[in-house]
C-alpha positions in Angstrom: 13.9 18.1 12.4 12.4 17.0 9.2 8.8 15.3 9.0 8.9 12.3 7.5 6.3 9.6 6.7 8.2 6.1 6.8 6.7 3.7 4.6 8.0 0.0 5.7 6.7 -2.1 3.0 7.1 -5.9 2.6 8.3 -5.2 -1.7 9.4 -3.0 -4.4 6.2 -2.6 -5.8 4.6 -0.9 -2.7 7.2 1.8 -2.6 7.0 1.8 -6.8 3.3 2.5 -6.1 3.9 5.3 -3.2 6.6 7.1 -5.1 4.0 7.7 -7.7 0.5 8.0 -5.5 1.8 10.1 -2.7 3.0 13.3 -4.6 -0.5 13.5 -5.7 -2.1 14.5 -2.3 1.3 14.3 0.4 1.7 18.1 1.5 5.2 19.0 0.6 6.2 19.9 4.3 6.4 16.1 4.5 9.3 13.9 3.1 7.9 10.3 2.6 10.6 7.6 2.7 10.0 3.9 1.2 12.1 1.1 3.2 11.2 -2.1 0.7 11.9 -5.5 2.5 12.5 -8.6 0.2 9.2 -10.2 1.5 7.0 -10.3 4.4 9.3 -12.5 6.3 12.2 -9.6 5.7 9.7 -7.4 7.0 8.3 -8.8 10.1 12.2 -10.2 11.1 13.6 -6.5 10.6 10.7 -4.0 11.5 11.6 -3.6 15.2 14.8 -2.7 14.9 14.3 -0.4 11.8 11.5 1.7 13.5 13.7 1.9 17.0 16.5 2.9 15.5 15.2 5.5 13.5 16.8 8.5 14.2 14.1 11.3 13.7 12.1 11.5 16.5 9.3 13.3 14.7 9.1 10.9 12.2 5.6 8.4 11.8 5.6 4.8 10.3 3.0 3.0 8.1 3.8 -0.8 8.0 2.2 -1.8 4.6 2.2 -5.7 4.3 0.0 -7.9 1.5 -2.4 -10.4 3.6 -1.8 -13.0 1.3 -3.2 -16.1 2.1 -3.3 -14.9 6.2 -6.8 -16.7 7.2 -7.5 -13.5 9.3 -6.5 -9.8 8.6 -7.3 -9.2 12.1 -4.7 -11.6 13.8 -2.2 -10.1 11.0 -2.6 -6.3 11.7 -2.2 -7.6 15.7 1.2 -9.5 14.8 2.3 -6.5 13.5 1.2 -4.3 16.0 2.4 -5.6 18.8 6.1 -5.6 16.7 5.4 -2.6 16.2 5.1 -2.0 20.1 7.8 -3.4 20.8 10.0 -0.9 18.8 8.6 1.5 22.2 7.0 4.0 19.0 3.8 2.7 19.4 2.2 6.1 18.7 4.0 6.7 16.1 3.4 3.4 14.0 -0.1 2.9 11.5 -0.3 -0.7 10.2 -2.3 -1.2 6.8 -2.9 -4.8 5.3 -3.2 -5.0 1.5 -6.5 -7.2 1.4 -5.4 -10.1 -0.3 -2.4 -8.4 -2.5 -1.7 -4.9 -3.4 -2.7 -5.8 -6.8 -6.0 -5.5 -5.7 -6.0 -1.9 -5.6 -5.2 -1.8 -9.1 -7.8 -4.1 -9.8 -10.4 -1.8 -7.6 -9.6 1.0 -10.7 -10.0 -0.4 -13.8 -9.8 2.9 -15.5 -6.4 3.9 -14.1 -5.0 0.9 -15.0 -6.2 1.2 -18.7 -4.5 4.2 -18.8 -1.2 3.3 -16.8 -0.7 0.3 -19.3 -2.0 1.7 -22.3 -4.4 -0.9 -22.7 -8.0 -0.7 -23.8 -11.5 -2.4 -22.5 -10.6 -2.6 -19.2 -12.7 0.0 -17.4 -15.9 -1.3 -18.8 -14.9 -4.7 -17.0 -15.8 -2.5 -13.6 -18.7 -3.5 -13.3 -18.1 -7.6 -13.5 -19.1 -9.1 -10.2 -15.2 -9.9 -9.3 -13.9 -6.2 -10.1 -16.9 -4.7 -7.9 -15.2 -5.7 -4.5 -12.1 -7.6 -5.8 -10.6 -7.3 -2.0 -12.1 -10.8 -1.8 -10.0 -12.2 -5.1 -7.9 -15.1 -4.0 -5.7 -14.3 -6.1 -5.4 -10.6 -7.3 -1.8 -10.7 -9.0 -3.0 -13.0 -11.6 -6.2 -11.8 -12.1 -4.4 -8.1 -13.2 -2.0 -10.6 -15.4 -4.6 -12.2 -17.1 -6.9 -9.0 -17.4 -3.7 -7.3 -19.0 -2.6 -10.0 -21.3 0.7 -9.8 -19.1 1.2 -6.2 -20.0 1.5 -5.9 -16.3 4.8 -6.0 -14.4 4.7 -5.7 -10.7 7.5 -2.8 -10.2 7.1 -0.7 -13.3 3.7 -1.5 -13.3 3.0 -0.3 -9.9 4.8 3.3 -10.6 2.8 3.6 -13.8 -0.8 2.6 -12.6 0.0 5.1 -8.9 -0.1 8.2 -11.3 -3.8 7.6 -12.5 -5.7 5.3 -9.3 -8.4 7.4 -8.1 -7.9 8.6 -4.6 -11.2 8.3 -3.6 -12.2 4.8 -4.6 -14.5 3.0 -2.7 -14.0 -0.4 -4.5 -11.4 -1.8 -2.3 -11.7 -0.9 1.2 -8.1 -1.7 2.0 -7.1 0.8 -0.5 -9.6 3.5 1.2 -8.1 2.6 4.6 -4.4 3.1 3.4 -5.2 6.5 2.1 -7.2 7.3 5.1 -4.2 6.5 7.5 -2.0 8.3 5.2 -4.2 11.5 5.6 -4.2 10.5 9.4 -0.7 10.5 9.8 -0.3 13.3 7.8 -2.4 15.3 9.6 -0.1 14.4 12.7 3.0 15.1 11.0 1.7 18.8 10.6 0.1 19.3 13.7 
């Protein structure tokens, strides 16, 4: 059977992101497939069914899902672990919470995005006090609009900005923690 890395994301724009990021690092032995949801409520509603009836056995899921404004990332990576559980692929599931939204990773590599949008100035905004750590933005979707005069668009801007982030950024610790379970899972996939 085919390995496969199952990507159940709550929107486009996370699977615009991972078409473009994962063929960077991904080994090739493994096919990734993106299952967008229109939203988190899509997601949470549907991801039971849509991991236990996934056909490949040897297949492993990462649940990507935007925290939003969740008071506590915690409670939000439990909720959907014990869905997640209750799909009976425990093992087989890695849930990652975009901290805040997953514009935050974009924010977290102001260089990338300079070059994804074609825009200039931005990396030397880095070091502002918000762009250090902007997992803790409120609200990270339109800080990037602002920043990028509304250059930015979440689908197409996702796929452009995935080609240049930095792999090993250590700005946003969500981001770091996505790759990380990606490498994880990966690592399972081939062992």
């Amino acid at each position: 059977m085919t390995k496969e890395l199952v990507f159940l994301l709550e929107e486009y724009s996370s699977a615009a992101l991972l078409e473009s990021l994962l063929p960077r690092f991904l080994d090739d032995r493994i096919v990734p497939r993106m299952i967008p949801f229109e939203g988190k409520q899509d997601l949470e509603r549907h991801l039971v069914r849509r991991i236990r009836g996934y056909q490949n056995a040897q297949a492993r899921f990462i649940v990507l899902r935007d925290q939003d404004s969740h008071p506590d990332c915690i409670q939000l990576k439990q909720r959907l672990s014990e869905l997640c559980n209750q799909s009976g692929k425990t093992a087989a599931c890695l849930i990652r919470v975009a901290c805040r939204e997953l514009e935050t990773f974009y924010l977290a590599d102001l260089a990338a995005t300079e070059v994804a949008l074609g825009l200039s100035g931005l990396a030397k905004q880095q070091g502002n006090r918000k762009f250090r750590s902007p997992d803790h933005l409120g609200n990270p979707s339109q800080e990037l609009r602002t920043l990028t005069r509304g250059k930015y668009q979440k689908v197409s801007g996702s796929r452009e900005i995935g080609k240049h982030l930095a792999l090993n950024n250590q700005r946003s610790a969500s981001f770091r923690n996505l790759i990380s379970g990606i490498r994880k899972m990966e690592a399972a996939l081939l062992a």
